[in-house]
C-alpha positions as CSV (number, residue, x, y, z in Angstrom):
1,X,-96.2,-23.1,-11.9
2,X,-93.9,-23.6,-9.0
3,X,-93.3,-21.2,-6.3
4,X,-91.4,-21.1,-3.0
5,X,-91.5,-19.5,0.2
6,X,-88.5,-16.7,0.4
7,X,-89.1,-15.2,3.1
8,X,-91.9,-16.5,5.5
9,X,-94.6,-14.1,7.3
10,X,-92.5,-11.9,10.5
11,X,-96.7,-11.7,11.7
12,X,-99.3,-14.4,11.7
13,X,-102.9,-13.0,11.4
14,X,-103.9,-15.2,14.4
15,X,-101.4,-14.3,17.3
16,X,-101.1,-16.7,20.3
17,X,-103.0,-14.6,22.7
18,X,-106.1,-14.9,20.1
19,X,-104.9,-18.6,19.8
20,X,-105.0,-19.1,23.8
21,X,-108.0,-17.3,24.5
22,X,-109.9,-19.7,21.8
23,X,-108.2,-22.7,23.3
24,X,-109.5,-21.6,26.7
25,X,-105.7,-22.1,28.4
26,X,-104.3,-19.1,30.6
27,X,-103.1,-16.4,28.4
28,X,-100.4,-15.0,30.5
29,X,-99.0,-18.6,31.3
30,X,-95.5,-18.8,29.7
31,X,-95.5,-22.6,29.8
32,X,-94.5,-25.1,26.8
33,X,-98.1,-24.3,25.3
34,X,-96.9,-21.5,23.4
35,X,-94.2,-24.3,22.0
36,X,-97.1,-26.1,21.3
37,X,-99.0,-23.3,19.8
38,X,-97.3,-21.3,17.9
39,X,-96.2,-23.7,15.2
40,X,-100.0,-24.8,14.9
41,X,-100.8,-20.9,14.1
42,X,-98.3,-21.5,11.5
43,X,-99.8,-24.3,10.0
44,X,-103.2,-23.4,9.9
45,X,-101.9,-20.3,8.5
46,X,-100.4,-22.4,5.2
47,X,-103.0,-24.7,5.2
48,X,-105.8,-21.9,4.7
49,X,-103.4,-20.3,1.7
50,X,-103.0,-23.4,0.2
51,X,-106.9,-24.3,-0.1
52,X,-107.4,-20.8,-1.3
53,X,-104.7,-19.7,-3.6
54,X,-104.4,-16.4,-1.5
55,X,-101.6,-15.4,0.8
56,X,-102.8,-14.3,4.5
57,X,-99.6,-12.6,5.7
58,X,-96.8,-10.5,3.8
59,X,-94.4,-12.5,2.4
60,X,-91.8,-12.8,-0.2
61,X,-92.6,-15.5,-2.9
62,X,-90.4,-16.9,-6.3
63,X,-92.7,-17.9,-8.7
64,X,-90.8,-20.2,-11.7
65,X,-93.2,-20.3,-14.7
66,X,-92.4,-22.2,-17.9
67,X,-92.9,-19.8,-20.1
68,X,-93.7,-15.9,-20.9
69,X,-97.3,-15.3,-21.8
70,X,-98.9,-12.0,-22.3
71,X,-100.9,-12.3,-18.8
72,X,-99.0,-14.7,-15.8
73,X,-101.4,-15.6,-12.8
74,X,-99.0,-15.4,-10.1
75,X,-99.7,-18.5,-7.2
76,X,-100.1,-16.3,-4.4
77,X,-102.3,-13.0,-4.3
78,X,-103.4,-10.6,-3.5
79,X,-99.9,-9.2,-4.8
80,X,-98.5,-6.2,-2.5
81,X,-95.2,-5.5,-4.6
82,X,-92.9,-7.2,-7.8
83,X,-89.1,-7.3,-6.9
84,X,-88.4,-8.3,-9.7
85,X,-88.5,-10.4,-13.4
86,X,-85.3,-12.1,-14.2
87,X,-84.9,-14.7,-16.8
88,X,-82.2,-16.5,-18.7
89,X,-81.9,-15.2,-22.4
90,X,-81.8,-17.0,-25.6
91,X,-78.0,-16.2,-25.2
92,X,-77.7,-18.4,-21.8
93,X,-77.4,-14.6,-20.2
94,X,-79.3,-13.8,-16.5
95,X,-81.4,-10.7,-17.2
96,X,-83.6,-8.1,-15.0
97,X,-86.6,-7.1,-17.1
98,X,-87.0,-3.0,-16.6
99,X,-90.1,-2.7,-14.3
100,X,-91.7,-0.1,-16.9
101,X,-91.9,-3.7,-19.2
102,X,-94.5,-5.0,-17.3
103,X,-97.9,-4.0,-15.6
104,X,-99.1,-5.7,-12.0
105,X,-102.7,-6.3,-10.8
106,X,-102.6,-6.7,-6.9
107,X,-105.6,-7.2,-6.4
108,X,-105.9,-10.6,-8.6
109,X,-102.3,-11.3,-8.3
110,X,-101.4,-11.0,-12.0
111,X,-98.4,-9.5,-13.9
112,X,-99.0,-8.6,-17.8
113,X,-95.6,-8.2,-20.0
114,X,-95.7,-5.3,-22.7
115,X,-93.7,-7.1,-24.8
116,X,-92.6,-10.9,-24.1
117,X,-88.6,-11.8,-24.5
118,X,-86.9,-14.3,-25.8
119,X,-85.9,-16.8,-23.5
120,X,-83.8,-20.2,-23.1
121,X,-86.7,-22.8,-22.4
122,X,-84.0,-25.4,-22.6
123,X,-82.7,-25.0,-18.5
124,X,-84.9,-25.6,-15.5
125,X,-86.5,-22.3,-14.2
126,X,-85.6,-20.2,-17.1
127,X,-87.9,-17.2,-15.5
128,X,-88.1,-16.3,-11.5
129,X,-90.7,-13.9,-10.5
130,X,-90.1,-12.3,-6.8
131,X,-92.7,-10.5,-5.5
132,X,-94.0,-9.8,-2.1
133,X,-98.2,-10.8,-1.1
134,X,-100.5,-10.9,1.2
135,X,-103.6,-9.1,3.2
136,X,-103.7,-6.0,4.7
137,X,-106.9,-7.3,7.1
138,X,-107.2,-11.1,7.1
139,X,-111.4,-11.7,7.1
140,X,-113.4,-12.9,10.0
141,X,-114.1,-16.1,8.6
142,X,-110.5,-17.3,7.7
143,X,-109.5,-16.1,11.1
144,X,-112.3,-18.4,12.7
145,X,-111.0,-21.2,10.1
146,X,-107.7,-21.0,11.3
147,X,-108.6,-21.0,15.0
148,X,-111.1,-24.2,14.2
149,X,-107.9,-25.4,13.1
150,X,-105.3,-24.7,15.7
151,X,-107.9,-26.1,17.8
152,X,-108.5,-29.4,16.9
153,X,-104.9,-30.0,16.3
154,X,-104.5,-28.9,19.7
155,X,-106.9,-31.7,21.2
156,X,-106.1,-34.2,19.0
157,X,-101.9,-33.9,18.4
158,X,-101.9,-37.6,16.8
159,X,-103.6,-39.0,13.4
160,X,-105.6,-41.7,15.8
161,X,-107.6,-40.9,18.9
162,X,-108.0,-44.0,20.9
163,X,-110.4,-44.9,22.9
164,X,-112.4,-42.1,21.4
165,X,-116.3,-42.4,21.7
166,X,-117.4,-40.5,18.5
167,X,-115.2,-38.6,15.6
168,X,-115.5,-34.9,14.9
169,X,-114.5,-34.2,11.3
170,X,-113.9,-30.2,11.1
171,X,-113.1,-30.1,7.7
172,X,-116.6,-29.3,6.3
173,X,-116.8,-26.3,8.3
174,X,-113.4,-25.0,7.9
175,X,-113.7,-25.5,4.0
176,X,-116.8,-23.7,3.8
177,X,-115.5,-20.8,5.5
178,X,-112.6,-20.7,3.3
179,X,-114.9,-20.9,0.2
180,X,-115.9,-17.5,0.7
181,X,-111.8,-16.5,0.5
182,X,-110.5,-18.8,-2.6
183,X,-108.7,-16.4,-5.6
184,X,-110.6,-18.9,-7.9
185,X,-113.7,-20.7,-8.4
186,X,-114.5,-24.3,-9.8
């Protein structure tokens, strides 16, 4: 299913002072840093989301799946709120489904249809879902992922250190953290 972003997070679960302090630079220092910074919070942000299928901060998401099925599974949970269900009718008409048509699980970010419509398979993104997600408390250990994160992108700001003595590699511990957040299993 494809998705986008309609609205981005207004809060990051890891704010730059949390960011600074792990960073060990001054907190109250104005300087380019926070230039520096804050985009890496963002990142790390999107980075843990996309390894875990959940979404860390509220946001506004359009999910575009091909087709009605009794149960969708929604790219981004846990689900806060639906907007709304509009699709494009066999008649080539844009239509709001009534709210009362279909049932939403937060917690697992899926949305089950009471009864399914017809709809015009034949154009590109013949359904949008919007629908808001996110965590109320963002856990311990994807905070500590995402600072493991903004960290080492911190120290290392290109794809090569040169010169450097011995290689870190950080994503074993920062997936295994994340592990214990995915919305599914393999």
């Amino acid at each position: 299913m494809n998705y986008s972003i309609a609205t981005a997070p207004a809060v990051e679960p890891v704010t730059l002072a949390d960011a600074k302090v792990h960073l060990r630079t001054i907190t109250g220092d104005a300087s380019e840093d926070a230039a520096i910074i804050t985009p890496l919070i963002t990142a790390a942000r999107e980075y843990c989301e996309n390894i875990t299928g959940r979404a860390f901060a509220a946001q506004t998401i359009e999910a575009y799946p091909d087709r009605f099925a009794p149960i969708i599974e929604l790219p981004r949970s846990p689900v806060i709120s639906v907007t709304s269900v509009v699709y494009t009718d066999a008649d080539g008409n844009e239509t709001t489904m009534d709210a009362g048509d279909y049932l939403v699980d937060g917690k697992f970010g899926r949305i089950a249809f009471k009864k399914i419509p017809s709809f015009n398979p034949a154009i590109l993104n013949p359904i949008k879902i919007t629908y808001t997600a996110g965590l109320e408390s963002v856990p311990r250990t994807v905070r500590q992922a995402m600072l493991l994160l903004i960290g080492h992108w911190y120290e290392n700001r290109e794809a090569v250190v040169v010169g450097a003595v011995a290689a870190v590699k950080i994503e074993l511990a920062v997936k295994n953290l994340l592990n214990q957040s995915r919305a599914w299993w393999f």
